[in-house]
C-alpha positions in Angstrom: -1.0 35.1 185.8 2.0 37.6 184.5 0.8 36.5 180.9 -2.6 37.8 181.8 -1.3 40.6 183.7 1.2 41.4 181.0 -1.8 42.2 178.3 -4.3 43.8 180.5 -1.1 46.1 181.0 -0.3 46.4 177.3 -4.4 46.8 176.7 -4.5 49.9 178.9 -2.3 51.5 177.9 -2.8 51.0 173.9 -6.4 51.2 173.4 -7.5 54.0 175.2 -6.4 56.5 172.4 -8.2 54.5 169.7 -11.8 55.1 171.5 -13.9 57.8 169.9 -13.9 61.4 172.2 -16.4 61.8 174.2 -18.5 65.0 173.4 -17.2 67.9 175.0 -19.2 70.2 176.8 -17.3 73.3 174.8 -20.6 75.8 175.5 -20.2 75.4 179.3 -17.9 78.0 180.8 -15.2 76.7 182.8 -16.5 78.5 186.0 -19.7 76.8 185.5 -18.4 73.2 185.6 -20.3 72.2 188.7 -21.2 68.6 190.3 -24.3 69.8 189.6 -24.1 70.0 185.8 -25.5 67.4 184.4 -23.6 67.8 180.9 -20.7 67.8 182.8 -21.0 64.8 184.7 -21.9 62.8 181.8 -18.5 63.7 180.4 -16.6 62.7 182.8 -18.4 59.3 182.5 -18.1 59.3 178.9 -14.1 59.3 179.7 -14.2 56.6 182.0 -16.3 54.5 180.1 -14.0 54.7 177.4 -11.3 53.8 179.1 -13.3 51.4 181.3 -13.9 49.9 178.0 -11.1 49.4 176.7 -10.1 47.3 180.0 -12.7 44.8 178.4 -11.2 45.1 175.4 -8.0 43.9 176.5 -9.1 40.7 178.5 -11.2 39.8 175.2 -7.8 39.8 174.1 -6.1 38.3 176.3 -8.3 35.0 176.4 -7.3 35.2 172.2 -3.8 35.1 173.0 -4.4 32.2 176.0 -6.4 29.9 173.5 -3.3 30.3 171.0 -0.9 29.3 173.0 -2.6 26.6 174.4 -3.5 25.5 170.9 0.5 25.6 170.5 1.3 23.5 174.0 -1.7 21.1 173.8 -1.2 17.8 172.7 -3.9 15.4 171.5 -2.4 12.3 171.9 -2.3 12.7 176.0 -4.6 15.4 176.7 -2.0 17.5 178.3 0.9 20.4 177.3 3.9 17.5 177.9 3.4 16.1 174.3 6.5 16.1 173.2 7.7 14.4 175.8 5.8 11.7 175.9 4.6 11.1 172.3 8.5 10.5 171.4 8.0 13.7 169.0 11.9 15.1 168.5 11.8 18.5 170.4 13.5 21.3 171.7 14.8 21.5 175.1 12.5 23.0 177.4 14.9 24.0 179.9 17.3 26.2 177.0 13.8 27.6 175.6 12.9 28.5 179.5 16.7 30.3 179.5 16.0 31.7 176.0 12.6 33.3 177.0 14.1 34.0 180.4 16.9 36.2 178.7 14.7 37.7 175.8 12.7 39.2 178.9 15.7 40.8 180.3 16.3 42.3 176.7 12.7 43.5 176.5 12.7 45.1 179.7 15.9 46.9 179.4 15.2 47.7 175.9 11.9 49.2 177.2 13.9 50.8 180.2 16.1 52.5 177.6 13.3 53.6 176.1 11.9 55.1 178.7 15.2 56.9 179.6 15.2 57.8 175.8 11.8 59.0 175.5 11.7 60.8 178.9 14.8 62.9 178.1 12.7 63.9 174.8 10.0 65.0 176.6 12.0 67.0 179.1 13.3 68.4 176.2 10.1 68.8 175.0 9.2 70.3 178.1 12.5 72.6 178.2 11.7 73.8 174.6 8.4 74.8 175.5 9.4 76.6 178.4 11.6 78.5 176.2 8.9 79.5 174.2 6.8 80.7 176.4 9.9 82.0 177.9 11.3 83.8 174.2 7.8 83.8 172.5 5.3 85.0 174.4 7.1 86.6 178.2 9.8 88.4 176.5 8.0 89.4 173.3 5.6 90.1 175.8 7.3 92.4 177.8 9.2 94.1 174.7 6.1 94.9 173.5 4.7 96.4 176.5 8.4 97.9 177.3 11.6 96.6 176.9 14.3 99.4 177.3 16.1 99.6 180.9 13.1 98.6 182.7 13.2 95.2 180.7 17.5 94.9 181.2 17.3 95.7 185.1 14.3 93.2 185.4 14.7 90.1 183.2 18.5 90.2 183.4 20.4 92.0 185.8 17.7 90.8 188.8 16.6 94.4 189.7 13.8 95.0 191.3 11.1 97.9 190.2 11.9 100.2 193.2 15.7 99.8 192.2 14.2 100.8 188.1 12.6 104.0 189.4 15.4 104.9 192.0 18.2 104.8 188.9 16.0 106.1 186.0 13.8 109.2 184.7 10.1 108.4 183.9 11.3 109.3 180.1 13.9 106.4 180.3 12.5 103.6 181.9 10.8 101.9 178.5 12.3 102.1 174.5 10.9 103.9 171.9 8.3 101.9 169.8 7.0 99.9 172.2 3.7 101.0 174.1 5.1 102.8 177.7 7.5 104.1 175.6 4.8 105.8 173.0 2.8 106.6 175.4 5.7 108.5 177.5 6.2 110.0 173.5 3.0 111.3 173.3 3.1 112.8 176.9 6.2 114.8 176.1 4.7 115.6 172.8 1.8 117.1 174.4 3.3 119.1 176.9 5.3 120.2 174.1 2.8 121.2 172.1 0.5 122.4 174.9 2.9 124.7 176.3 3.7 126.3 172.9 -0.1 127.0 173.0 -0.1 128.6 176.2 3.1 130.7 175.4 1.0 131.9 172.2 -1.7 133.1 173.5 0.3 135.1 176.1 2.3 136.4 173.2 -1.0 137.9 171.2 -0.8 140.4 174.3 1.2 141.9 171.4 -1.6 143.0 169.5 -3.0 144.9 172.0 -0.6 148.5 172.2 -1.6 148.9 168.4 -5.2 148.5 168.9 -5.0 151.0 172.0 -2.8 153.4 170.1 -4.8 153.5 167.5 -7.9 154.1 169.6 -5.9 156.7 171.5 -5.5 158.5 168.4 -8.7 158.4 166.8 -9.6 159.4 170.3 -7.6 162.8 171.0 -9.0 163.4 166.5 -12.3 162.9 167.7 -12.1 165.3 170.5 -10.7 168.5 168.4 -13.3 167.5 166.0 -16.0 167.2 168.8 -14.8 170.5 170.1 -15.2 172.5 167.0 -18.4 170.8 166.1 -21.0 169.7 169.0 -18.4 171.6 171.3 -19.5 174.5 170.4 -16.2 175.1 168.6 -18.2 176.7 165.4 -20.9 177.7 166.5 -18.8 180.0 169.0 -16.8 181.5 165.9 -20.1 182.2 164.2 -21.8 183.6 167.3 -18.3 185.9 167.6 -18.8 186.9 164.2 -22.2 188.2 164.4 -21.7 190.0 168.0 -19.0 192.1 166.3 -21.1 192.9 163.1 -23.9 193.8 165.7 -21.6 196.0 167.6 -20.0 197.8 165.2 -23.4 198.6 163.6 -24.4 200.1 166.8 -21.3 201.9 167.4 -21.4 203.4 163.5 -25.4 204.4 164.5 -24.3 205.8 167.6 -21.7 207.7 166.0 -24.0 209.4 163.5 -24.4 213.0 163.3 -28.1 213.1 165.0 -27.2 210.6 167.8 -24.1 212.9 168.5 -26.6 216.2 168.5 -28.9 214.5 170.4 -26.3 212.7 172.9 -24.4 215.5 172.8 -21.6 213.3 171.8 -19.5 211.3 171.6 -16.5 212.3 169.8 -14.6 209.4 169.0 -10.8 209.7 168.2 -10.5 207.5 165.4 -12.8 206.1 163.0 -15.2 202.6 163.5 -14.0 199.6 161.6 -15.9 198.9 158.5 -17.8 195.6 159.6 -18.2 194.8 156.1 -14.4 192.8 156.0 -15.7 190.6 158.9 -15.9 187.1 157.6 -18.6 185.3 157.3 -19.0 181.8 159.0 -22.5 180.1 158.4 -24.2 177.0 159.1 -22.7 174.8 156.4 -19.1 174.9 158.3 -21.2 173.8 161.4 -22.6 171.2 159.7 -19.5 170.1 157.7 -17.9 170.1 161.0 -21.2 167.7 162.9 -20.9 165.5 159.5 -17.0 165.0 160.3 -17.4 164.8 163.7 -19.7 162.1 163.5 -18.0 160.3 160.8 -14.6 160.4 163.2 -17.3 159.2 166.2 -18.5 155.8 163.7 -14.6 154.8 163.7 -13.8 155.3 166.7 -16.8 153.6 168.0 -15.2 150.4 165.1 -12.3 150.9 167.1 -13.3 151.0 170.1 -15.6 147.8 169.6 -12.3 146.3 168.1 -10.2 147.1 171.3 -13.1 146.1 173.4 -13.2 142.3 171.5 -9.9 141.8 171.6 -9.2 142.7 174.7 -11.9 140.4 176.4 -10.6 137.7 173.6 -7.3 138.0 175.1 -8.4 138.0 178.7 -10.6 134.7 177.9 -7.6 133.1 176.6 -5.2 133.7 178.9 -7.4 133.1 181.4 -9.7 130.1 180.1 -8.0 129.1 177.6 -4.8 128.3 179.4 -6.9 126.6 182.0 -8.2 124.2 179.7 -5.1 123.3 178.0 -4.0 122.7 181.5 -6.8 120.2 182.2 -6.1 118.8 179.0 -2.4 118.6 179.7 -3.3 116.7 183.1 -5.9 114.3 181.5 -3.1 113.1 179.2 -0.2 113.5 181.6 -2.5 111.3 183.8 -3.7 108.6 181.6 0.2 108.6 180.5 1.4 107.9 183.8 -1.3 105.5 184.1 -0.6 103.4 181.4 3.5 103.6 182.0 2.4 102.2 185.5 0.0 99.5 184.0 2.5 98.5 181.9 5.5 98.5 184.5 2.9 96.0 186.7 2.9 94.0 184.4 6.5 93.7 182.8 7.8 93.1 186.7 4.9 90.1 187.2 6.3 89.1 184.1 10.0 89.1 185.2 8.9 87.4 188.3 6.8 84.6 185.8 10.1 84.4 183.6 12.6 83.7 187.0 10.0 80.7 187.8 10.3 79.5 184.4 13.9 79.5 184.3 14.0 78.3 187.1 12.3 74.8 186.3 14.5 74.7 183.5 17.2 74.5 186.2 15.4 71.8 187.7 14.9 70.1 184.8 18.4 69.9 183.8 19.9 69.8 187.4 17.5 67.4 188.8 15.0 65.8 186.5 17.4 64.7 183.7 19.6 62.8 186.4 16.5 61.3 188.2 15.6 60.0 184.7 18.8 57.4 184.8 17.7 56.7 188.1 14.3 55.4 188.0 15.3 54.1 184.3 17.8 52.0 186.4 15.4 51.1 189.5 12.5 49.9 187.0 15.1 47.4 185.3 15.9 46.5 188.7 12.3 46.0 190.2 11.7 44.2 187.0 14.6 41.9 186.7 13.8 41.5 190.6 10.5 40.5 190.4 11.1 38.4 187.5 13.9 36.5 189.1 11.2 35.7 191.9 8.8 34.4 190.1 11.1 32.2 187.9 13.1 30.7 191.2 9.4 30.0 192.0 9.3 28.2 188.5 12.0 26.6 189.0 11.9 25.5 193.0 8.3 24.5 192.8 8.2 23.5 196.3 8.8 24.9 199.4 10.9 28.3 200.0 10.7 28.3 196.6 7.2 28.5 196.3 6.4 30.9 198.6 9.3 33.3 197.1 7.5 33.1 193.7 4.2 34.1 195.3 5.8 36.7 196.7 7.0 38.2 193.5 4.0 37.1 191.8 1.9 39.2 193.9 4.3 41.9 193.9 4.4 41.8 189.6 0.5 42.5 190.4 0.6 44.6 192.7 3.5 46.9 190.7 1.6 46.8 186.9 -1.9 47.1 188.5 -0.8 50.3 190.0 0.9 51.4 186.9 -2.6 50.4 185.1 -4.4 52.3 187.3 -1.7 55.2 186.7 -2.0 55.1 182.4 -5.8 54.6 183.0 -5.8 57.9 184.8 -3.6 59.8 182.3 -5.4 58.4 179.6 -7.9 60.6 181.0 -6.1 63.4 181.2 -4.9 63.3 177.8 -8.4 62.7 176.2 -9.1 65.6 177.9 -6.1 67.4 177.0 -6.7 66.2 173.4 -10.7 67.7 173.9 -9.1 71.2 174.9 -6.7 71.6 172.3 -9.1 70.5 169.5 -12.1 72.6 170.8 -9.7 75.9 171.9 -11.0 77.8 168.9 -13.6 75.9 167.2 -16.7 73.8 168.8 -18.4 71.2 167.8 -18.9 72.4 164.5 -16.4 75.3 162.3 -18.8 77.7 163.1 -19.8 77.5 166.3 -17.6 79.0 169.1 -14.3 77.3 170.8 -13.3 77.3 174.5 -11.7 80.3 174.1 -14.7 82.6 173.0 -17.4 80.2 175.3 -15.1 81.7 178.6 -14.5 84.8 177.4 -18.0 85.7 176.3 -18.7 87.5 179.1 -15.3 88.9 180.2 -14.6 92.8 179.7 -11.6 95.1 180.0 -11.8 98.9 180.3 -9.4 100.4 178.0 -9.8 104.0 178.9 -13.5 105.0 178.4 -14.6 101.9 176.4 -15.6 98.9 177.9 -14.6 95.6 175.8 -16.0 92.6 175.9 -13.2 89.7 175.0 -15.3 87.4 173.5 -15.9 88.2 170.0 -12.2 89.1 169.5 -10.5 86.4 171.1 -10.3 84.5 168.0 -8.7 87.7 165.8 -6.4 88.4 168.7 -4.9 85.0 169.5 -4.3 84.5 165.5 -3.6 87.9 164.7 -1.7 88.3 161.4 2.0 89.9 161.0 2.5 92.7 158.5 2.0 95.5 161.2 4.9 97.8 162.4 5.8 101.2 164.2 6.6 103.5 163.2 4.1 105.0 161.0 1.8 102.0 161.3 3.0 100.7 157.9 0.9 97.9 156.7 -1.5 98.2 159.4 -5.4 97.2 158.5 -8.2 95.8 160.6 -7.0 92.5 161.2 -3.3 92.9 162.7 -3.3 95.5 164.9 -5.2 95.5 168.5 -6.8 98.6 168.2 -9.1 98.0 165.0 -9.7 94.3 166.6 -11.1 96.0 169.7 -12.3 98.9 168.9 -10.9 101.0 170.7 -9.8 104.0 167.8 -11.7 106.4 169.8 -9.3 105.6 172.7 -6.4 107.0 170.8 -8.3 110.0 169.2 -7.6 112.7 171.5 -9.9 115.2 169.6 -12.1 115.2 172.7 -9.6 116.0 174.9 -8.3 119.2 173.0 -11.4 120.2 171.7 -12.0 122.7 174.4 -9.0 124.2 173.5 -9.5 124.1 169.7 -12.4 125.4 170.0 -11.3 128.6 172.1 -9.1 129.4 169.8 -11.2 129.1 166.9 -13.5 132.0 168.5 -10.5 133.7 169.1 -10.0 133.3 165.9 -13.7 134.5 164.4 -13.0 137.7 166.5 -9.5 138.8 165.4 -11.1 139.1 161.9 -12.2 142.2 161.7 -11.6 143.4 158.5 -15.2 144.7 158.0 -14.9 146.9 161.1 -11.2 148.2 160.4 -12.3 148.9 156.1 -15.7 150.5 158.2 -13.2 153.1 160.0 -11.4 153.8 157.5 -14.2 154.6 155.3 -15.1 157.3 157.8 -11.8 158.9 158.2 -11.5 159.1 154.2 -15.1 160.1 154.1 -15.9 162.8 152.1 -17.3 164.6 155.0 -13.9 164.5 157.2 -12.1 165.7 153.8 -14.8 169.1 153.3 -14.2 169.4 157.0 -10.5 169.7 156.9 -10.5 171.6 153.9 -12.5 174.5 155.7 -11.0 177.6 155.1 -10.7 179.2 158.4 -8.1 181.7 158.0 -9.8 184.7 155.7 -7.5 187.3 156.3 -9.7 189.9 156.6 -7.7 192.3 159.3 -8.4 191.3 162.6 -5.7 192.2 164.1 -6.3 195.9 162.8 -10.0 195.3 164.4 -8.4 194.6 167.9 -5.7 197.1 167.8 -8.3 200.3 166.5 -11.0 199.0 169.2 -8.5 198.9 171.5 -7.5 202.4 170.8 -11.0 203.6 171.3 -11.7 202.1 174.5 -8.5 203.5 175.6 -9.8 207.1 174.6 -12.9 206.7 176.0 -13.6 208.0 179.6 -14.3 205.4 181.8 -15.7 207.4 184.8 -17.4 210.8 185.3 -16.1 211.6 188.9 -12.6 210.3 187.7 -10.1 213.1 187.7 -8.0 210.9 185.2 -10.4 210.9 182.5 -11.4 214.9 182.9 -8.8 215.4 179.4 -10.9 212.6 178.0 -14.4 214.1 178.7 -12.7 217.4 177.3 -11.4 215.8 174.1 -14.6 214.2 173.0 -17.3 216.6 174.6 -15.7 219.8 175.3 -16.4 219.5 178.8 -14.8 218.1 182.0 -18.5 218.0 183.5 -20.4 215.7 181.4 -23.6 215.7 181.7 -26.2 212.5 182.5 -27.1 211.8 178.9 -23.3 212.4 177.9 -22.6 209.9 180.7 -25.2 207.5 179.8 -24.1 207.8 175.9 -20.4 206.8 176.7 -21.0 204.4 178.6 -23.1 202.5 176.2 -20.6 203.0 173.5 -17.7 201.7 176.0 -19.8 199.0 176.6 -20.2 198.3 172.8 -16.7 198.6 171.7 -15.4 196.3 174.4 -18.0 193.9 173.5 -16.6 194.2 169.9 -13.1 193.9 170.8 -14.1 190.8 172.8 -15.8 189.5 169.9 -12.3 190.1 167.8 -10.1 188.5 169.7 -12.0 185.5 170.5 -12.6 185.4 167.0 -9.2 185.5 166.4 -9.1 182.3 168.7 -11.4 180.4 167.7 -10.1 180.4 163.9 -6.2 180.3 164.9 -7.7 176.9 167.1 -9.9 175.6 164.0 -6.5 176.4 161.8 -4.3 174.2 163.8 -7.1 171.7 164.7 -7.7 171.3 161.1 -3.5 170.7 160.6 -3.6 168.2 163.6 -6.8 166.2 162.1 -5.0 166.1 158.6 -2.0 164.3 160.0 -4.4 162.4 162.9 -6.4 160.9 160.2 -3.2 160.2 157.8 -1.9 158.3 161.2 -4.8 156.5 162.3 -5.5 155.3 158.6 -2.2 153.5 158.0 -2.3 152.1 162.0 -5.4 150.5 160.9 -4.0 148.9 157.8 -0.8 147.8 160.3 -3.4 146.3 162.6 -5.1 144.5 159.7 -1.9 143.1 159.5 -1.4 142.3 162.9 -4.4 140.8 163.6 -4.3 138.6 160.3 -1.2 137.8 161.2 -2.6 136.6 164.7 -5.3 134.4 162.7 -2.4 132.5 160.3 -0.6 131.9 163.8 -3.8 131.2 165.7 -4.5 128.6 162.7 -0.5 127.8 162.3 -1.1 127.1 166.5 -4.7 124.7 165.8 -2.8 122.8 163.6 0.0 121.6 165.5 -2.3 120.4 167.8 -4.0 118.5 165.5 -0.9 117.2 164.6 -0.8 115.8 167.2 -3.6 114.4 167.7 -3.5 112.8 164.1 0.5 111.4 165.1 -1.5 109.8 168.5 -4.2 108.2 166.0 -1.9 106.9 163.0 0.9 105.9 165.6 -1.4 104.0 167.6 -1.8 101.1 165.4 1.5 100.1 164.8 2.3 100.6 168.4 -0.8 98.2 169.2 0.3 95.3 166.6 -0.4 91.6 167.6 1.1 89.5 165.2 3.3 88.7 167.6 0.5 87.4 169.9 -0.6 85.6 166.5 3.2 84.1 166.6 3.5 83.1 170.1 0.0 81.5 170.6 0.6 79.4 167.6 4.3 78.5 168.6 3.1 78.1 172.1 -0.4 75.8 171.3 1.6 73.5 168.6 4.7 72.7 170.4 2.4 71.9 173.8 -0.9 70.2 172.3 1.7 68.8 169.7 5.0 67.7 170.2 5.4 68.0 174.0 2.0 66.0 175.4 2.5 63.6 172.6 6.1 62.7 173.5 5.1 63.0 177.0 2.4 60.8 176.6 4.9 58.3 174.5 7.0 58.2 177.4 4.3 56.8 179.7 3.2 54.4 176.6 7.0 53.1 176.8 7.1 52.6 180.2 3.5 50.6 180.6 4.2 48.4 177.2 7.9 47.7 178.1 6.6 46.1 181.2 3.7 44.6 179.4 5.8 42.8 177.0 8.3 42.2 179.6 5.8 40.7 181.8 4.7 38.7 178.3 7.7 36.7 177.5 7.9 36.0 181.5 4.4 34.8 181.6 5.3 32.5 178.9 8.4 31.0 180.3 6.4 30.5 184.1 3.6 28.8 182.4 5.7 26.6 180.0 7.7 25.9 183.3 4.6 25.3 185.3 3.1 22.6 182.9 5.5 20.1 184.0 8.7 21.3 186.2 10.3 17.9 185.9 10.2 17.6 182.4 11.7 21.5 181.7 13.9 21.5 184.4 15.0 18.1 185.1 15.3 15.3 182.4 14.8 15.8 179.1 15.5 12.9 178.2 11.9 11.0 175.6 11.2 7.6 176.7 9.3 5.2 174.9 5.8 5.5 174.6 4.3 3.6 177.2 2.0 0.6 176.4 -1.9 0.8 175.5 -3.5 0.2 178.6 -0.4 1.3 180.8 1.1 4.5 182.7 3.5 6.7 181.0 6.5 6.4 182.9 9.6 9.0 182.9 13.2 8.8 184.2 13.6 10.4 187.5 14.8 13.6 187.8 18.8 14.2 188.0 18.4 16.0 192.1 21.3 18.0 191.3 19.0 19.7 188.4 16.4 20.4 190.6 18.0 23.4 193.1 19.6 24.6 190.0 18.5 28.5 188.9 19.4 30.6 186.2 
């Protein structure tokens, strides 16, 4: 029984691994590995069929192995396994090779207990080495990716807690430069940056604006002398003046004539009439000189005035839109920034909690596992040598107490190496289906048809901002993502080894849609402060030759007119102004020889007093109205001198305000394009490439194979334990007396007659090794 026990062990355990796999279901999602699936279900039976099977295979060779050694122990000449007893053959001693075979059990089973402890310490290193990988590898590289900086220290090492990282550190200095938070927390201080020097621009182009409204001023108070001597009536009052006095002083020479004096019986004047023909002469082409230059001064100031009007509303819009979009902008950023930070800060403190578990199983392991090792090492090659000694006392005392003690450790032999049995059966299982998952994680059945890994990820997504991606087709690029990536600058960055060309997700880091409003803005702005065609338009009208011939007018004919005034004041003064008036009596006398004029004389003066004031009028508002066109004509030259270079300066001003406008576009753009470029070093993976290959080898590898070796030791050390003791119990079994007692040949008995032996030495019989 422990023979046949011993190789139903050893088959168990052995042949499992040399079955063919079963066909793994690798299309079937995990979540969808139901009772009800049928391809399922037939896998599972594949497995324990195979292993089933191999059960079989093992009693076929057990029944080998029996036939063998009965071959050895059978002897023809009695028909029995006592032929060297009784056919006088020279043989060894039964009872030394019982103690030999007794012994080389207790070898084998603490050489296999050794092994055990040997191979069990190799997998807990095994075991310990993986957990430091995934602890080094793939947590830490993990969370240095993601982080690392203060946020890393506080959590992985010094045991702080998140709430303890935020209460001791800025939002600037919780994660290192280079790693994601920390370029994301980059580009949010960048932008700010930026966007702020944006916003203080624009509110500095309020500097533009005095020059413009000078300048229109000017051109304004020009336009206005100009307008007043032109449609003003400026001119045309001069020209009017001008012929009032000719008329006047014609009437005053008719009435002066010797008939009208007969007939009027005066006057008499005191002093002769000014000759009228000195009077200047002002005629329609200074009126319309002065309408053509008028209207020349009105286009430019109308350019200037369009200019001012433009820029004025283009500064309003800016400061007032503009800023409110770069403010919305600002926020987006600030807010997908402080996302991601968070996002990231999750998941480096679920990490630190993962890595505190994982060290602490490597405590366990060496506190606790490593010295429970020796233990059960030591209890096995106790149960074993226990249960051996039973059964061979029960070799030895065949009868009675003897007996029933090697039942007893008989059955317990069973009971102990069917259980194990049943134990390697089930993690033969296991590791066929271990060995399934690790060869099908990336591949299926055939090279080109999809793994595990892309089958339960077909369907799963993650948002990365605005894009949705689906994992599937990536998993594959991700997991063996290449090295040759790095920040900064993204040097050596291409599509294969950096997460953001593997996903897709370029448009992510592209934050031309988020400053585009902006951009944009100012490019109108931009449009409108070029207004060289309406400033060169101005300033063709001020230099017109129009303005020029207007300026040039020649208002200031000296021609006497202050003689004019003075001798038509003296008349009026000589002429009586009243009839009844005793104060003009010497008058009336002086010019008609009586103090009683008559009606006629009355009338007569009158009309000439009437005509010389309306003549002296005419003087001195003539004299006006050409002193005000002299100095308006001064005050235009120097207006239009001034206004011509202020528009040149504003030229200047206002293409200086385009090169900052475009100096101003292109630092946000900068940063856009450092967001873009940066972004792929920052997003490199061939440190996931690194770990998951580390990670994959040393677990589906080394560590489930020495594992598995462990358990192999342990089930063949009792199997061959249990072989040599089967042996010795069923050598021992044959014929007790013969191994045990006397082995001493007799002489072979007589044809015909019983064989006949000594009788057994009694002292022999209780004896036990």
């Amino acid at each position: 029984m422990a023979l046949v026990r011993s190789l139903l062990g050893l088959g168990l355990v052995s042949l499992p691994t040399l079955c063919l796999a079963a066909d793994y279901p690798v299309d079937i999602p995990y979540k969808d590995w139901g009772e009800d699936n049928e391809d399922i279900q037939s896998y599972w039976e594949a497995l324990a069929t195979q292993t089933g099977g191999a059960g079989i295979l093992a009693a076929t060779i057990l029944a080998a192995v029996l036939l063998i050694l009965i071959i050895i122990f059978w002897c023809p000449c009695c028909g029995c396994v006592r032929c060297w007893s009784y056919c006088g053959a020279p043989g060894p001693s039964m009872r030394s090779a019982a103690a030999a075979m007794l012994g080389l059990t207790v070898v084998v089973i603490a050489a296999m207990c050794g092994l055990v402890h040997t191979n069990a310490t190799k997998s807990l290193n095994h075991v310990e080495t993986l957990l430091n990988e995934t602890t080094s590898d793939l947590i830490d590289e993990t969370a240095n990716w993601l982080c690392g900086g203060n946020a890393v220290n506080e959590l992985f090492f010094n045991k702080n807690s998140m709430a303890g990282v935020k209460l001791f550190y800025n939002e600037d200095e919780y994660c290192a430069k280079g790693t994601v938070a920390g370029f994301v927390v980059e580009v949010d201080q960048m932008a700010n940056t930026t966007l702020d020097k944006v916003v203080q621009f624009v509110y500095n182009l309020s500097s533009i604006e005095p020059p413009i409204q000078q300048t229109k001023d000017e051109l304004t108070d020009s336009y206005a002398i100009l307008q007043a001597l032109g449609s003003g009536g400026g001119v045309k009052s001069m020209t009017d003046g001008v012929e009032t006095l000719r008329v006047s002083l014609d009437y005053l020479s008719v009435m002066t004539t010797e008939p009208m004096v007969e007939e009027n019986g005066g006057p008499f004047l005191p002093m002769p009439i000014p000759d009228g023909a000195f009077i200047p002469t002002f005629d329609d082409s200074y009126m319309n000189l002065i309408i053509q230059a008028e209207n020349k001064l009105g286009e430019s100031l109308n350019d200037v005035n369009e200019i001012y009007d433009d820029t004025f509303s283009t500064l309003q819009d800016l400061q007032v839109t503009t800023v409110a979009t770069i403010h919305d902008s600002y926020n987006d950023i600030h807010k997908q920034s402080t996302d991601l930070v968070d996002d990231a800060l999750d998941i480096v403190d679920n990490l630190a909690v993962d890595r505190r578990h994982i060290l602490h199983a490597k405590t366990k392991i060496k506190d606790d596992w490593a010295p429970l090792i020796v233990s059960i090492s030591a209890a096995l090659l106790g149960i074993f040598l226990m249960f051996g000694l039973c059964e061979t006392v029960g070799a030895y005392q065949y009868d009675g107490a003897g007996k029933v003690v090697g039942r007893i450790g008989g059955c317990c032999s069973y009971i102990f190496v069917f259980w194990l049995t049943c134990l390697v059966g089930i993690i033969a299982v296991v590791h066929l289906f271990v060995d399934d998952t690790c060869t099908h994680l990336n591949e299926g059945v055939t090279k080109e048809s999809p793994g595990i890994l892309q089958v339960n990820t077909e369907t799963e997504t993650i948002q990365v901002g605005d894009t949705n991606v689906v994992l599937g087709p990536h998993i594959d690029d991700i997991l063996f993502c290449p090295k040759g990536c790095t920040s900064p600058n993204s040097v050596g960055c291409n599509a294969t080894n950096n997460l953001v060309s593997i996903l897709g997700i370029q448009n992510e880091f592209n934050f031309t849609s988020k400053v585009v409003g902006p951009i944009d803005e100012l490019r109108d702005a931009q449009n409108k402060f070029n207004v060289h065609e309406e400033i060169d338009r101005a300033q063709l009208s001020i230099q017109s030759e129009d303005v020029v011939q207007a300026l040039n007018l020649d208002f200031s004919q000296d021609w006497g007119q202050n003689d004019y005034v003075e001798k038509l004041s003296a008349i009026e003064d000589a002429l009586p102004k009243s009839a009844n008036n005793p104060a003009d009596a010497d008058k009336w006398m002086a010019l008609y020889y009586t103090t009683t004029p008559s009606k006629k004389q009355v009338d007569a003066n009158s009309e000439i007093l009437q005509t010389v004031r309306t003549a002296k009028d005419a003087a001195e508002s003539l004299n006006e109205g050409i002193n005000g066109a002299t100095e308006a004509q001064q005050q235009l030259e120097g207006s239009t001198v001034i206004i011509s270079a202020q528009l040149s300066v504003l030229k200047e001003i206002l293409d200086v305000a385009i090169d900052n406008v475009e100096t101003i576009i292109a630092s946000i753009q900068s940063l856009v394009d450092f967001v873009y470029q940066q972004s792929f070093g920052v997003f490199r993976c061939g440190w996931v490439g690194k770990a998951y290959t580390i990670v994959t080898d040393t677990f589906c590898g080394t560590t489930m194979d020495s594992i598995y070796l462990t358990v192999g030791a342990l089930a063949g050390g009792i199997a061959m334990a249990y072989l040599g003791l089967g042996i010795i119990v069923f050598a021992v079994r044959a014929d007790p007396e013969v191994a045990l007692g006397n082995m001493t040949p007799v002489a072979a008995p007589l044809p015909g007659s019983s064989p006949v032996m000594s009788p057994p030495e009694p002292h022999l019989a209780k004896t036990s090794l």
